[in-house]
N, C-alpha and C positions, 0 to 999 in steps of 0.2 A: 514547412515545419510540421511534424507531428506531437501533439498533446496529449500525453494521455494519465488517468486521472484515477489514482486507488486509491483507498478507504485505510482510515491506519482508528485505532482508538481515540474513541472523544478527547481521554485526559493529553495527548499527544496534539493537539489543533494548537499550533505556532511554534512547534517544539519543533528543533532539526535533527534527524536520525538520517540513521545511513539506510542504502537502499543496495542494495547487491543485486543485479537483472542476471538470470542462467536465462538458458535456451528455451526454456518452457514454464520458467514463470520467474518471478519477481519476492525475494524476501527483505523485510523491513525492520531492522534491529533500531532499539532505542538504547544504545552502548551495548552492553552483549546478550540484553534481550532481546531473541526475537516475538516480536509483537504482532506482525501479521505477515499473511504468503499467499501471496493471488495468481492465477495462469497468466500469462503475459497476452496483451492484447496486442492485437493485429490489427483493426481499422482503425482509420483515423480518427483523431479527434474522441476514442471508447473511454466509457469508462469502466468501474471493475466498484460496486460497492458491496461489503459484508454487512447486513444489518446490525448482525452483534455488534458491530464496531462501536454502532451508534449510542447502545443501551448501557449507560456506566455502571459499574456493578454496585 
C-alpha cells in the first residue's frame, strides 16, 4: 500500500474536502474552493508540504 501525505490549510486540520488526483498533480477543494494544488508524488510513503499552508493569515 502507498501513503502519501499533502499539506492543505491550518484552518482545514479535521475538516473533509474533496481531493480530485490528474496525471500530474493533485487539487484540494473545500466545496468549490480550491484551497491547495501540489505535483503528485511518485515514491512511496512522500510527502508534499507548502509552508504557507502552515501560517494562518
Amino acid at each position: 500500500m502507498r501513503i502519501y501525505r499533502y499539506s492543505v490549510p491550518v484552518r482545514l486540520i479535521g475538516r473533509t474536502v474533496r481531493v480530485m488526483p490528474h496525471a500530474s498533480e493533485l487539487v484540494v477543494y473545500d466545496g468549490r474552493e480550491e484551497v491547495a494544488r501540489h505535483v503528485r508524488l511518485i515514491a512511496r510513503n512522500g510527502s508534499r508540504l507548502e509552508l504557507d499552508d502552515f501560517l494562518a493569515p
